[in-house]
DSSP file (Angstrom, degrees, kcal/mol; ACC not computed):
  #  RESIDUE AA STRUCTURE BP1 BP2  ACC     N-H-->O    O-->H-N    N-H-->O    O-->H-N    TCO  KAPPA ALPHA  PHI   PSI    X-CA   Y-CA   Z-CA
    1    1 A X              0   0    0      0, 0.0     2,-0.4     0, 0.0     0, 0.0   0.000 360.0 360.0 360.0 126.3    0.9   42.1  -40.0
    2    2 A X        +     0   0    0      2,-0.0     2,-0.4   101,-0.0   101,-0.0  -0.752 360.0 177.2-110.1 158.2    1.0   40.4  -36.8
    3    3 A X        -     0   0    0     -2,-0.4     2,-0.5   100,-0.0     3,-0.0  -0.846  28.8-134.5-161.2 122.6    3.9   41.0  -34.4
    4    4 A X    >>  -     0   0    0     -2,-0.4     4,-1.3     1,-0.1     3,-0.8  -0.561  16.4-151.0 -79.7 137.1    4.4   39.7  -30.9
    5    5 A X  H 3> S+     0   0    0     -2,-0.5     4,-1.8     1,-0.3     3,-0.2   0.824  94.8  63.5 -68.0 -36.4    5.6   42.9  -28.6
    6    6 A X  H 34 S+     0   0    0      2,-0.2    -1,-0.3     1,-0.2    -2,-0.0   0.626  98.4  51.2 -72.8 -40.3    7.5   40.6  -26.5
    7    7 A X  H <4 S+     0   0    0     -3,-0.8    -1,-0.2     3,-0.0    -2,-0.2   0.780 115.1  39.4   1.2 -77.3    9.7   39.7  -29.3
    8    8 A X  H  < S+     0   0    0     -4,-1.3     2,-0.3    -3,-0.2    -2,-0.2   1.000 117.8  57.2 -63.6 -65.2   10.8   43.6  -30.4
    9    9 A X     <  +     0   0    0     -4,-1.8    -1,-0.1     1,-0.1     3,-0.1  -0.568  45.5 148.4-103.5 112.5   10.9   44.7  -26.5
   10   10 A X  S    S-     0   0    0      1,-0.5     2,-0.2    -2,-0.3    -1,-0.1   0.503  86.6 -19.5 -94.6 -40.4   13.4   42.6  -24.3
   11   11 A X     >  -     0   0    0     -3,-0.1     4,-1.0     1,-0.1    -1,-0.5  -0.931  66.3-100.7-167.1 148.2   13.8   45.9  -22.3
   12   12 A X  H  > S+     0   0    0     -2,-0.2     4,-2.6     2,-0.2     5,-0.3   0.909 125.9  54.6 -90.0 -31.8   13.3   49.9  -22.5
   13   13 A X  H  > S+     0   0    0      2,-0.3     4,-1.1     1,-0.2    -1,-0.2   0.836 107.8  43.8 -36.3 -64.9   17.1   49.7  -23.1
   14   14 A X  H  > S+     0   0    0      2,-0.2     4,-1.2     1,-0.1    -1,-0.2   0.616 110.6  55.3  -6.6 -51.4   17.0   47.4  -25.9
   15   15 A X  H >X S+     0   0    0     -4,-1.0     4,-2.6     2,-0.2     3,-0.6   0.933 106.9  51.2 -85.0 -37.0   14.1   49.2  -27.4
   16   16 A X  H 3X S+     0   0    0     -4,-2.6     4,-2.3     1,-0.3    -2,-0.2   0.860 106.9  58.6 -66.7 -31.4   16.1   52.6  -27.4
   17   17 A X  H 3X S+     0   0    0     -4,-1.1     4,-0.7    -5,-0.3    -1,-0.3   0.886 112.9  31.6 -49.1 -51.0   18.8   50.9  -29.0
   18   18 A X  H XX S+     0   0    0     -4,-1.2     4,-1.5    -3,-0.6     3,-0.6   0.851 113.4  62.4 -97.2 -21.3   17.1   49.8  -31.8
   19   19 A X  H 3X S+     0   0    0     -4,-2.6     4,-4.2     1,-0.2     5,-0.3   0.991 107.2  42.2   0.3-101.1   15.1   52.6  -31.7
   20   20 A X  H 3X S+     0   0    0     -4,-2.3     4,-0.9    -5,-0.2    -2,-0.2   0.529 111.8  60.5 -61.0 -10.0   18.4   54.9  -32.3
   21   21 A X  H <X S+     0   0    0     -4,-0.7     4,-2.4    -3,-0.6     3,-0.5   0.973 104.8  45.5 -40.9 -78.3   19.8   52.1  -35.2
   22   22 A X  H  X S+     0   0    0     -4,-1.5     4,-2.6     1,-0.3    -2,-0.2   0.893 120.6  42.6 -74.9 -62.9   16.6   52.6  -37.5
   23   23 A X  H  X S+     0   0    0     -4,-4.2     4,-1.8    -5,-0.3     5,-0.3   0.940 114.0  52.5 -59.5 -38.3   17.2   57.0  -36.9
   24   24 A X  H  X S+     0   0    0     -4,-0.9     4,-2.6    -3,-0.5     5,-0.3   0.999 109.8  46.6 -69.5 -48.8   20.9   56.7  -37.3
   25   25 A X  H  X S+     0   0    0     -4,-2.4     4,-1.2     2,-0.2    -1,-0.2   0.900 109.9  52.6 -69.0  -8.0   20.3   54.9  -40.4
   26   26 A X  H >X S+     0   0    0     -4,-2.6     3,-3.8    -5,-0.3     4,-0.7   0.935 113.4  45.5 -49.8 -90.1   17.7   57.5  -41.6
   27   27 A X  H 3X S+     0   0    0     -4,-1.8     4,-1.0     1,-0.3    -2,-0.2   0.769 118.6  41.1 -22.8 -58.7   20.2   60.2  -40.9
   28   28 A X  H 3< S+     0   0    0     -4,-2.6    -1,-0.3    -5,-0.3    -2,-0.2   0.641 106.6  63.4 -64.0 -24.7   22.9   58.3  -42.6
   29   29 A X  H << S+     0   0    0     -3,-3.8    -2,-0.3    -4,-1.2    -1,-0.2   0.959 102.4  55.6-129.9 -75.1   20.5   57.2  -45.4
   30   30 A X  H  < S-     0   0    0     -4,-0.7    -2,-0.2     1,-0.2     2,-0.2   0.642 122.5 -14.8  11.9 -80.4   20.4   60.9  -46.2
   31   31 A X  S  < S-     0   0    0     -4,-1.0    -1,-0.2    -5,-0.2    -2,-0.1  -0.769  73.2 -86.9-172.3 156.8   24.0   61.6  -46.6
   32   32 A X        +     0   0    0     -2,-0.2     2,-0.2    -3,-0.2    53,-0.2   0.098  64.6 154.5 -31.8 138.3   27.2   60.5  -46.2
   33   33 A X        -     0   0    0     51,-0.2    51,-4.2    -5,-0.1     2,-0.2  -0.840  35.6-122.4-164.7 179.2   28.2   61.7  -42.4
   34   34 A X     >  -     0   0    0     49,-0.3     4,-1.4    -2,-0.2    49,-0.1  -0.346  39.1 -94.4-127.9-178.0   30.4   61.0  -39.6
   35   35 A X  T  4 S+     0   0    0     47,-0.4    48,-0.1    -2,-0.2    20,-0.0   0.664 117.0  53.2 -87.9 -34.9   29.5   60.4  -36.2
   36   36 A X  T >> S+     0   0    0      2,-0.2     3,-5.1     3,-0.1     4,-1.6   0.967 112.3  48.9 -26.2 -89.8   29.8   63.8  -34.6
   37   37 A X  H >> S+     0   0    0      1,-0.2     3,-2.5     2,-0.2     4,-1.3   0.836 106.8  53.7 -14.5 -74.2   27.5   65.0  -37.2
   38   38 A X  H 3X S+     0   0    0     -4,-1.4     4,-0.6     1,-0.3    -1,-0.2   0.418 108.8  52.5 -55.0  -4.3   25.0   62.2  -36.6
   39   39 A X  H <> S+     0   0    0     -3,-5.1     4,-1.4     2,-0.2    -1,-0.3   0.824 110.0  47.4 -86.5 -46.8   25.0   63.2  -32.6
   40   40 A X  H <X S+     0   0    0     -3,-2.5     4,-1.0    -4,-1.6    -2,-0.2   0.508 109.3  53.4 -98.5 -14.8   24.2   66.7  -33.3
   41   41 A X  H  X S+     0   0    0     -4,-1.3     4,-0.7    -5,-0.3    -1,-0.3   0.891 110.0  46.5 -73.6 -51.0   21.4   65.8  -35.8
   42   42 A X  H ><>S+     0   0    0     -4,-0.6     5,-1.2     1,-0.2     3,-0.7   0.765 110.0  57.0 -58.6 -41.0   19.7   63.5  -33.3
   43   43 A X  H ><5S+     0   0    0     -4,-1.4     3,-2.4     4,-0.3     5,-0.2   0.850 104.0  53.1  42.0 -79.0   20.2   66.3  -30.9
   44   44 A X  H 3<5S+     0   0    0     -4,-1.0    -2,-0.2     1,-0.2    -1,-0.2   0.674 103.0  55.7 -38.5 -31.5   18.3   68.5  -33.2
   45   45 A X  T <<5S-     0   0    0     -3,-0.7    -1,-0.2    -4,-0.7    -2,-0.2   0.324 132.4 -88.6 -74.9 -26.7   15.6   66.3  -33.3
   46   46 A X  T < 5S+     0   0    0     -3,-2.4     2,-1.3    -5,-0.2    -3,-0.3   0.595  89.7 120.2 121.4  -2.3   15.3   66.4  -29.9
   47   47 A X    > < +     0   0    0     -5,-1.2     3,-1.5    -6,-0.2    -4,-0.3  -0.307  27.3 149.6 -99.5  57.9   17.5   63.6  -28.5
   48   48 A X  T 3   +     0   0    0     -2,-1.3    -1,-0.2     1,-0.2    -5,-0.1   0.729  49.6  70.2-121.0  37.8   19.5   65.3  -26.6
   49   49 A X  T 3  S+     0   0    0     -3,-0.2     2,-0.3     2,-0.1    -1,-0.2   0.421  82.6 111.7 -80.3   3.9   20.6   63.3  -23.8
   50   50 A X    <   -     0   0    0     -3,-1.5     2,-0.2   -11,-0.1    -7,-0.1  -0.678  46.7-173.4 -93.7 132.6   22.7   61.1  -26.6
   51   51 A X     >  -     0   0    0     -2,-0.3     4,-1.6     1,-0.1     3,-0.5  -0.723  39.1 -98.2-116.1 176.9   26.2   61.4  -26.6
   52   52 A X  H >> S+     0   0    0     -2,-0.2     4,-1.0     1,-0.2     3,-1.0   0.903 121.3  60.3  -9.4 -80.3   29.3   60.2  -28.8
   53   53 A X  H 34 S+     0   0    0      1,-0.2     4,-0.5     2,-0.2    -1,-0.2   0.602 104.4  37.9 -43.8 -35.5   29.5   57.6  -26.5
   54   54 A X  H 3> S+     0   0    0     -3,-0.5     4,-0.5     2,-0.1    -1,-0.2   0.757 120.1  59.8 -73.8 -25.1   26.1   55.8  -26.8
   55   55 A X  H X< S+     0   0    0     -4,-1.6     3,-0.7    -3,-1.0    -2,-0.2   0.911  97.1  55.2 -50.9 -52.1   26.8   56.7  -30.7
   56   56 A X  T >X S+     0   0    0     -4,-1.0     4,-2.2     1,-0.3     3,-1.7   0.810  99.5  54.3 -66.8 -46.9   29.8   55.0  -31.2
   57   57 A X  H 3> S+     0   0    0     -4,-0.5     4,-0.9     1,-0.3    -1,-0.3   0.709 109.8  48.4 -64.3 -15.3   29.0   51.5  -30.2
   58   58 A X  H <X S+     0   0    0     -3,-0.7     4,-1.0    -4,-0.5    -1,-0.3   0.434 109.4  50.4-112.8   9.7   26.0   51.3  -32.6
   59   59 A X  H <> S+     0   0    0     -3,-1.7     4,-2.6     2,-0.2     5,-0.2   0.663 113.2  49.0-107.4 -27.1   27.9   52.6  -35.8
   60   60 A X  H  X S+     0   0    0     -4,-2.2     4,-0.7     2,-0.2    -2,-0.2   0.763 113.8  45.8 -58.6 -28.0   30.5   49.9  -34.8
   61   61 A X  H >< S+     0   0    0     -4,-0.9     3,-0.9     2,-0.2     4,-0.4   0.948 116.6  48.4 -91.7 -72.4   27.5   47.2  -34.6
   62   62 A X  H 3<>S+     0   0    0     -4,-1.0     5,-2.8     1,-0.3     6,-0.9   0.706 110.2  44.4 -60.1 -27.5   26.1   48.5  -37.8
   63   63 A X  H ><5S+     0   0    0     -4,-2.6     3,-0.9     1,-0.2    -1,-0.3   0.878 111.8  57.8 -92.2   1.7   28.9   48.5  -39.8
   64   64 A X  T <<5S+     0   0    0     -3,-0.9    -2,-0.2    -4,-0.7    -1,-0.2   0.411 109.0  42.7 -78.2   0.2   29.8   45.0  -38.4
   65   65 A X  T 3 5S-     0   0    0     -4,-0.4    -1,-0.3    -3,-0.1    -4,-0.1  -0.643 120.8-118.8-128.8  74.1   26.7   43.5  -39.5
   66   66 A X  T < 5S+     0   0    0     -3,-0.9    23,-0.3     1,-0.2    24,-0.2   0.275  81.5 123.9 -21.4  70.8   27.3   45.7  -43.3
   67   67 A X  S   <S+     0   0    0     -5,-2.8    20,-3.0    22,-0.2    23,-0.4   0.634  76.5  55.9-108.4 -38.0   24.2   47.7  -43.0
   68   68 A X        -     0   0    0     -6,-0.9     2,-0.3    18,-0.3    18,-0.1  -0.604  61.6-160.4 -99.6 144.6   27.2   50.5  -43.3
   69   69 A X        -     0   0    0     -2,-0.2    16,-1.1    18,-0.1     2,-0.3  -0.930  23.6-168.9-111.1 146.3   30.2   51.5  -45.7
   70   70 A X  E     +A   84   0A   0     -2,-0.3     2,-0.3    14,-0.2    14,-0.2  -0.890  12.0 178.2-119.7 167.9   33.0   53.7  -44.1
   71   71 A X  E     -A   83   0A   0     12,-1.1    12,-2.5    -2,-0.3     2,-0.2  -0.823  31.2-120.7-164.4 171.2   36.1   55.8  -45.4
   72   72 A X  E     -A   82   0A   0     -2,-0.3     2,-0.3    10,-0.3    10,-0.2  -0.557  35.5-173.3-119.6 134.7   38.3   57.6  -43.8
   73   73 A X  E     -A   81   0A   0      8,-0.5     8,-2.2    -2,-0.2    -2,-0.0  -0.995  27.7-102.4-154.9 145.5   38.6   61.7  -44.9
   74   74 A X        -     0   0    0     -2,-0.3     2,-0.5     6,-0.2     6,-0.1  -0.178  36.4-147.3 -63.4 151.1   40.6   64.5  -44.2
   75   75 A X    >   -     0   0    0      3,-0.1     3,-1.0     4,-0.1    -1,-0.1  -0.931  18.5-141.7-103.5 124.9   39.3   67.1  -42.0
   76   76 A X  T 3  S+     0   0    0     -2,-0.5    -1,-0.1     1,-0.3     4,-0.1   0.589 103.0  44.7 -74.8  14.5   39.6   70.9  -41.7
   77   77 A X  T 3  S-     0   0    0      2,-0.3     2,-0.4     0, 0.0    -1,-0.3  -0.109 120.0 -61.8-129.8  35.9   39.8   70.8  -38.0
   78   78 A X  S <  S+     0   0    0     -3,-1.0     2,-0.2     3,-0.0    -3,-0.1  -0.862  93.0  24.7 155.7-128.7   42.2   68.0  -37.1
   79   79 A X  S    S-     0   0    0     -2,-0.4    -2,-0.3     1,-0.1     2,-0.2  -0.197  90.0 -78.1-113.4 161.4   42.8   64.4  -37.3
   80   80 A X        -     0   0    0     -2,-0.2     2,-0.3    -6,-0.1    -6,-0.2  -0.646  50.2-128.4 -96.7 141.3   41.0   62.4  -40.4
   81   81 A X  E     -A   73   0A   0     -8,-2.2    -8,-0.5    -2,-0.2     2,-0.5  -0.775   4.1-128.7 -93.5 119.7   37.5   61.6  -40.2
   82   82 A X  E     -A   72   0A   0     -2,-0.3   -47,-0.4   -10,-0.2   -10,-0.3  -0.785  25.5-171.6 -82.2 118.6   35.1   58.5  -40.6
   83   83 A X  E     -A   71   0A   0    -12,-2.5   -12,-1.1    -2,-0.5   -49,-0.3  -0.672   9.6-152.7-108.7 161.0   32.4   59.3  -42.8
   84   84 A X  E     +A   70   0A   0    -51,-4.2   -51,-0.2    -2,-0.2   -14,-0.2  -0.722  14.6 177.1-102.3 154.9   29.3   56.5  -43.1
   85   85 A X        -     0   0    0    -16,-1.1   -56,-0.1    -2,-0.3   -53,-0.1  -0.031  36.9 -97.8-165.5  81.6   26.9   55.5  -45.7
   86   86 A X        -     0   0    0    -18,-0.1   -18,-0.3     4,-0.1     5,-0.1   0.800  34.4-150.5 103.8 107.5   24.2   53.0  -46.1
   87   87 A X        -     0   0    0    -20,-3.0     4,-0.5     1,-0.1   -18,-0.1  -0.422  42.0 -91.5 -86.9-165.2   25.3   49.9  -48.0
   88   88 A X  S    S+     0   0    0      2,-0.2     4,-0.1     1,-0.2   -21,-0.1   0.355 130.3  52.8 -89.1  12.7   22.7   48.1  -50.0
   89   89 A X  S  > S+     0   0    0    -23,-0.3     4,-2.9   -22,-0.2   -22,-0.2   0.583 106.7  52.6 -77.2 -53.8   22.2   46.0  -46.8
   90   90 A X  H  > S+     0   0    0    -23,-0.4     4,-0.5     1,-0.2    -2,-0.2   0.600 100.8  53.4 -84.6  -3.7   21.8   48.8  -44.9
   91   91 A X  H  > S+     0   0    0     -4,-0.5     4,-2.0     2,-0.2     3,-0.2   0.822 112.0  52.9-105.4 -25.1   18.9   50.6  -47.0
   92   92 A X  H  > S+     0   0    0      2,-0.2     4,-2.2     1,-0.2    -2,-0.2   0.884 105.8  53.2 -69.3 -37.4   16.8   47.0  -46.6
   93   93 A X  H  < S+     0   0    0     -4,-2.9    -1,-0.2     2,-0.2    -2,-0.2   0.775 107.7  52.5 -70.4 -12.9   17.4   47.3  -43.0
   94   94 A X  H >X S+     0   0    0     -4,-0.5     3,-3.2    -3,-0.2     4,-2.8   0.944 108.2  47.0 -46.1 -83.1   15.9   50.7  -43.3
   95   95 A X  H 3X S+     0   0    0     -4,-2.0     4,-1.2     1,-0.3    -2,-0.2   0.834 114.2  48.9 -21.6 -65.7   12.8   49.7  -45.0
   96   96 A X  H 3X S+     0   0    0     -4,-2.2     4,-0.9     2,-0.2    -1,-0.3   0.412 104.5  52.4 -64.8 -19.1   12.5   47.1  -42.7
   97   97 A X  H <> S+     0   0    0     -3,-3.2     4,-1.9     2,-0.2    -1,-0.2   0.824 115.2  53.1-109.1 -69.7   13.0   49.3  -39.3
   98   98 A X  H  X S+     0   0    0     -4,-2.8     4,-0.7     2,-0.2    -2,-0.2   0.763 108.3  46.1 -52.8 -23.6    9.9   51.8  -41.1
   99   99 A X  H >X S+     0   0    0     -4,-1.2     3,-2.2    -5,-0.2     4,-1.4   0.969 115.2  41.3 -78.6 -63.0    7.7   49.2  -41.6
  100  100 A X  H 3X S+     0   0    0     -4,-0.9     4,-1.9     1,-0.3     5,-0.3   0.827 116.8  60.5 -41.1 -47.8    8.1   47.5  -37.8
  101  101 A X  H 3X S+     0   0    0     -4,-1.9     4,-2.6     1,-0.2    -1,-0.3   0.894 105.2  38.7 -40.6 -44.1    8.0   51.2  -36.9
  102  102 A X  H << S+     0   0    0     -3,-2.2    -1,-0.2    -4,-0.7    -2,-0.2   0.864 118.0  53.9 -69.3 -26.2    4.5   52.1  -38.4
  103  103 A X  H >X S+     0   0    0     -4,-1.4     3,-3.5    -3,-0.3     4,-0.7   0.990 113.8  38.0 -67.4 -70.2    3.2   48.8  -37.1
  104  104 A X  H >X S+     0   0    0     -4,-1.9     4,-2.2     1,-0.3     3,-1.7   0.839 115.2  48.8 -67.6 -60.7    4.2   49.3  -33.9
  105  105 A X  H 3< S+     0   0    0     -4,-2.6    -1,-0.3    -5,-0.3    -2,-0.1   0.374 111.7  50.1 -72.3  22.4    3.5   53.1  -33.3
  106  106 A X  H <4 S+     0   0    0     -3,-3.5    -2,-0.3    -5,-0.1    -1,-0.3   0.423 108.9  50.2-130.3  15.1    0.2   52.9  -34.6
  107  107 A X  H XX S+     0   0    0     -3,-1.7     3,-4.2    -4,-0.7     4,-1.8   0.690 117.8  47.2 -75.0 -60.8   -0.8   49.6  -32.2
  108  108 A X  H 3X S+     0   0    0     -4,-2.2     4,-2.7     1,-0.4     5,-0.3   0.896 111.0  46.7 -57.7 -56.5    0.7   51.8  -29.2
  109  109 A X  H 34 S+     0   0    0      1,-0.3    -1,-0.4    -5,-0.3    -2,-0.1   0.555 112.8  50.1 -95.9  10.1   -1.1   54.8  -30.0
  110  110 A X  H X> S+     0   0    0     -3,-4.2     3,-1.7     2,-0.1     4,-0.6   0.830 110.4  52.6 -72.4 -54.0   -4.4   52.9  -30.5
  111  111 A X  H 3< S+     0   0    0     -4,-1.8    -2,-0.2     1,-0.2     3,-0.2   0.819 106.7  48.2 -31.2 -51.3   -3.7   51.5  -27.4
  112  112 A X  T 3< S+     0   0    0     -4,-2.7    -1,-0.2    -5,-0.4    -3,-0.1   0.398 108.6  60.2 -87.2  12.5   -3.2   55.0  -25.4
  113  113 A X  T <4        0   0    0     -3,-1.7    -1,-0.2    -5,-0.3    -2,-0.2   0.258 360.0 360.0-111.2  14.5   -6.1   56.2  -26.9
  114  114 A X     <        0   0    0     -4,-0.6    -2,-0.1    -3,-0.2    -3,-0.1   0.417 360.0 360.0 -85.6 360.0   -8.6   53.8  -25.6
């Protein structure tokens, strides 16, 4: 597989972006979840200068190019909730974000071990 780097990588901004697409649909890809959740799993993980606010804009991006399904659910704590789920759009754009992943972190980490 060949793949120009220049292409994926505009920008380290950019790359964390799609970066944090490919994990949120993992997470999501899992099970149905909300947005909260999905902070506080990436968090877990180790991410945990992400907030809401970087969250929000890329579950709006995803489900506007229908890589995502929503609905709307009561909550026990409040106000009603948007839960997420993977459409069948969204589980090929998975795939597709693990393979460019594998490629791509196993060039770099040939690379930092020369």
């Amino acid at each position: 597989m060949y793949c120009k780097v220049g292409d994926i990588v505009a920008n380290k901004t950019q790359l964390l972006k799609g970066i944090l697409e490919g994990c949120i649909l993992k997470i999501i890809n899992e099970k149905e979840t909300y947005g909260y959740e999905i902070v506080e799993k990436l968090k877990n993980y180790g991410l945990e200068d992400i907030s809401e606010g970087s969250i929000y804009p890329l579950l709006i991006r995803l489900e506007k190019n229908e890589f995502l399904n929503s609905t709307m659910k009561d909550s026990p704590f409040g106000p009603k909730r948007k839960y997420y789920s993977l459409s069948i759009k969204g589980k090929e754009e998975l795939e597709s974000f693990k393979g460019a992943w594998e490629y791509l972190s196993k060039v770099v980490s040939n690379i930092m071990e020369d």
